[in-house]
C-alpha positions as CSV (number, residue, x, y, z in Angstrom):
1,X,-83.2,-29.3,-71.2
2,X,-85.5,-29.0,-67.9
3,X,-89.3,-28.8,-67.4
4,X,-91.6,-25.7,-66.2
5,X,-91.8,-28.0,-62.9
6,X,-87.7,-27.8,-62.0
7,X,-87.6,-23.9,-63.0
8,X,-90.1,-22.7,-61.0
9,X,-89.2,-25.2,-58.2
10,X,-92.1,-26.6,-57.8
11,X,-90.9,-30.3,-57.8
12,X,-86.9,-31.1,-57.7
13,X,-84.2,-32.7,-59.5
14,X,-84.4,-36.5,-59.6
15,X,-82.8,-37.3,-63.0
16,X,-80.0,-36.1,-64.8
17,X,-78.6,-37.2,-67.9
18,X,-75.7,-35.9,-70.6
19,X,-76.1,-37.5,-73.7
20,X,-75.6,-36.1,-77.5
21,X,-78.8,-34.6,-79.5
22,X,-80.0,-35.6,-83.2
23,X,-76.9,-33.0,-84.4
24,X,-74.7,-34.7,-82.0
25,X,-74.2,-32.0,-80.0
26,X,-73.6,-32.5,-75.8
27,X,-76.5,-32.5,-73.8
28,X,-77.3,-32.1,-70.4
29,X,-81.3,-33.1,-69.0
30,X,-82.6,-32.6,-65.6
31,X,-85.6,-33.7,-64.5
32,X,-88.3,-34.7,-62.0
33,X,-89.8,-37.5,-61.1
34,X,-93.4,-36.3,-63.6
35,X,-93.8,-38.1,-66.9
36,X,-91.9,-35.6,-69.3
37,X,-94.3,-33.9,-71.6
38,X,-92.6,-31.5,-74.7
39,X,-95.1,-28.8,-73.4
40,X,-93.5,-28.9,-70.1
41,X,-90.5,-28.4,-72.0
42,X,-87.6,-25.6,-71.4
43,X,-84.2,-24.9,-72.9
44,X,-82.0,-23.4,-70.0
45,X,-78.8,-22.1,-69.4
46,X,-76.8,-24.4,-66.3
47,X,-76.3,-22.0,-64.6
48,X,-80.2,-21.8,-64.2
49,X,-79.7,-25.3,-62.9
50,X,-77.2,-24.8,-60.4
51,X,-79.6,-21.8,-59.4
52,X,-82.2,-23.8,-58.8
53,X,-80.6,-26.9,-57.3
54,X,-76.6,-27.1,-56.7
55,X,-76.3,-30.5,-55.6
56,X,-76.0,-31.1,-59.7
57,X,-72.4,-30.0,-59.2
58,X,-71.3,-33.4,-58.1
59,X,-72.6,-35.0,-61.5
60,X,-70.2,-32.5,-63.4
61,X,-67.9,-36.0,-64.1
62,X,-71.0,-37.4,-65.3
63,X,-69.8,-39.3,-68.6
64,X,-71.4,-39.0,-71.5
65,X,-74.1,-41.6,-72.2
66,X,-74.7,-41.9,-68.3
67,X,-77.8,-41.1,-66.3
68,X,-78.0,-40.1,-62.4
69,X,-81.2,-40.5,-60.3
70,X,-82.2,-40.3,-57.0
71,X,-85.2,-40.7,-54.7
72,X,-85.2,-37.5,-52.8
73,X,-84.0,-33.9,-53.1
74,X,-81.6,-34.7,-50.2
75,X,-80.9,-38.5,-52.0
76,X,-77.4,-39.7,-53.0
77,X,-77.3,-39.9,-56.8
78,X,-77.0,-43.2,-58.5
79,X,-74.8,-43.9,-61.8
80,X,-75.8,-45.8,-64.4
81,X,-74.8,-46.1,-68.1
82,X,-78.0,-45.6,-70.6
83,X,-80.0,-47.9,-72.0
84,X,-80.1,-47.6,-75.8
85,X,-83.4,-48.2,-77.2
């Protein structure tokens, strides 16, 4: 799951996250810094991802349940475990 924004690279990827959907299947989310809106919203291949920006690569270990962020396109990406709500 991306946004319109990431695919046509108009703004970059600032938040990643792999966590399991409502059917508990894997999931992988990558974001920019804009408020996510479902209109925005696109299903994508990763290799669309790595296309766009491959610098996701190094979150490939990311663990499930974890989000990465970062300031900048050129940012080092910071770990954390999710928040549940």
């Amino acid at each position: 799951m991306t946004t319109k924004s990431v695919t046509s690279r108009q703004k970059p990827i600032l938040y990643v996250s792999r966590e399991t959907d409502e059917d508990g299947e894997l999931t992988w989310q990558f974001h920019c810094a804009e408020e996510f809106r479902m209109e925005n919203a696109q299903l994508v291949r990763l290799d669309t991802i790595f296309a766009t920006d491959a610098s996701v690569g190094e979150l490939g270990d990311l663990p499930l349940g974890y989000e990465a962020k970062r300031t900048s396109p050129d940012g080092r990406w910071m770990r954390n475990k999710q928040e549940t709500a």
